[in-house]
C-alpha positions as CSV (number, residue, x, y, z in Angstrom):
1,X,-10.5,-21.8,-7.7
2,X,-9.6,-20.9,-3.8
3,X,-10.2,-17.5,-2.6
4,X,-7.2,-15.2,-2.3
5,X,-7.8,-11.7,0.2
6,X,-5.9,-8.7,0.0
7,X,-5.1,-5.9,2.6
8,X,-4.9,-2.5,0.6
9,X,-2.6,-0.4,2.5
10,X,-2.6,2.9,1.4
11,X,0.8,5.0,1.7
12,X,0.1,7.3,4.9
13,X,0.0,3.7,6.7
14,X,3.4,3.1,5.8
15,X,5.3,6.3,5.4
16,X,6.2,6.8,9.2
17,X,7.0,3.4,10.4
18,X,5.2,3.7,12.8
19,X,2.3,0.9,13.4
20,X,3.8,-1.2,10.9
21,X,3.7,-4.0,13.4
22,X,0.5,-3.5,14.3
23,X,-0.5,-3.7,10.7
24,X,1.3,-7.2,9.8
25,X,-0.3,-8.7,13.2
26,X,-3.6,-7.3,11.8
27,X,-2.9,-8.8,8.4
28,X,-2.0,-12.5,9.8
29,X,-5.2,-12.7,12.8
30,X,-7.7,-11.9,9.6
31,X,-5.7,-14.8,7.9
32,X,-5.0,-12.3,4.7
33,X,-2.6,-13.6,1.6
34,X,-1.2,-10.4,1.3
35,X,-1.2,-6.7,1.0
36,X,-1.3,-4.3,-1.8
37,X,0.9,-1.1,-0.7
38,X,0.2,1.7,-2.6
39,X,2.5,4.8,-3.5
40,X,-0.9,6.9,-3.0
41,X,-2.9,7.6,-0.2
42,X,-6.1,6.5,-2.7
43,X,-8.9,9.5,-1.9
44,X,-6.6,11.9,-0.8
45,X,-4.3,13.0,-3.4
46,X,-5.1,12.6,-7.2
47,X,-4.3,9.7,-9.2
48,X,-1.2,10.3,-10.8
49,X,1.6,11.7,-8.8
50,X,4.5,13.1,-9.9
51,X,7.5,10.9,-10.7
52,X,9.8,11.9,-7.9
53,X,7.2,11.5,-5.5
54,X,6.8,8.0,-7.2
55,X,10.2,7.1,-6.9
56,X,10.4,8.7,-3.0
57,X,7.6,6.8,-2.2
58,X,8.5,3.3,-4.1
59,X,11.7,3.3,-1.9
60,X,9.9,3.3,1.1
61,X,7.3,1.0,0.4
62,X,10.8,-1.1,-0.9
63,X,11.9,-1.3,2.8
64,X,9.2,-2.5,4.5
65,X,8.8,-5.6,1.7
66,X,10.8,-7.7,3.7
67,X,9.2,-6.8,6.9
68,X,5.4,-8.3,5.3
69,X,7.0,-11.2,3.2
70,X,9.3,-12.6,6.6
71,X,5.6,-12.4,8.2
72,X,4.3,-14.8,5.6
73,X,2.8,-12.5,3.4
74,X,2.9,-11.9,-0.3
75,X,3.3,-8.4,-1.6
76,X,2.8,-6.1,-4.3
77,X,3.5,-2.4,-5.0
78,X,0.9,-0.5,-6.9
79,X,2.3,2.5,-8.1
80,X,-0.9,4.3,-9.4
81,X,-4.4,4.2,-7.8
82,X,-7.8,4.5,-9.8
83,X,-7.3,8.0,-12.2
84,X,-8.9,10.5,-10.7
85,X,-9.3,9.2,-7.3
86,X,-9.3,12.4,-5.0
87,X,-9.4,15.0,-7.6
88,X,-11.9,18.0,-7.4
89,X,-12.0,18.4,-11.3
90,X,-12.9,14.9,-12.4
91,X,-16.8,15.0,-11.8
């Protein structure tokens, strides 16, 4: 079975534009298969966000797709991160 690695991106990396290039030339130099973008900025905001914000979010990650895959990259979108990632009241 051959090795596959993943660039986790988390949303603040993707939600300006800005960089974006940057990030694909880092993603092809460490010779990565693709990236996971993620609606969720992982530690930083709690698990589950709020459908709207879901739905703002999945359209941007949407329009930056192409952007990764005509780099040679595979994507995926993960719409939730680890439950209770960043909140104060999960111990």
């Amino acid at each position: 079975m051959t090795s596959r690695y993943w660039i986790r991106v988390p949303y603040i990396a993707l939600s300006s534009g800005e960089g974006i290039d940057s990030l694909i030339d880092f993603c092809r130099a460490s010779r990565a298969h693709g990236v996971l973008l993620f609606t969720a900025n992982v530690d930083t905001e709690p698990g589950l966000l709020d459908v709207d914000d879901v739905q703002k979010r999945t359209t941007r990650l949407k329009s930056v797709v192409p952007l990764f895959r005509d780099a040679g990259l595979d994507v995926h979108i993960n719409v939730h991160s680890t439950l209770g990632h960043g909140s104060p009241t999960i111990n």
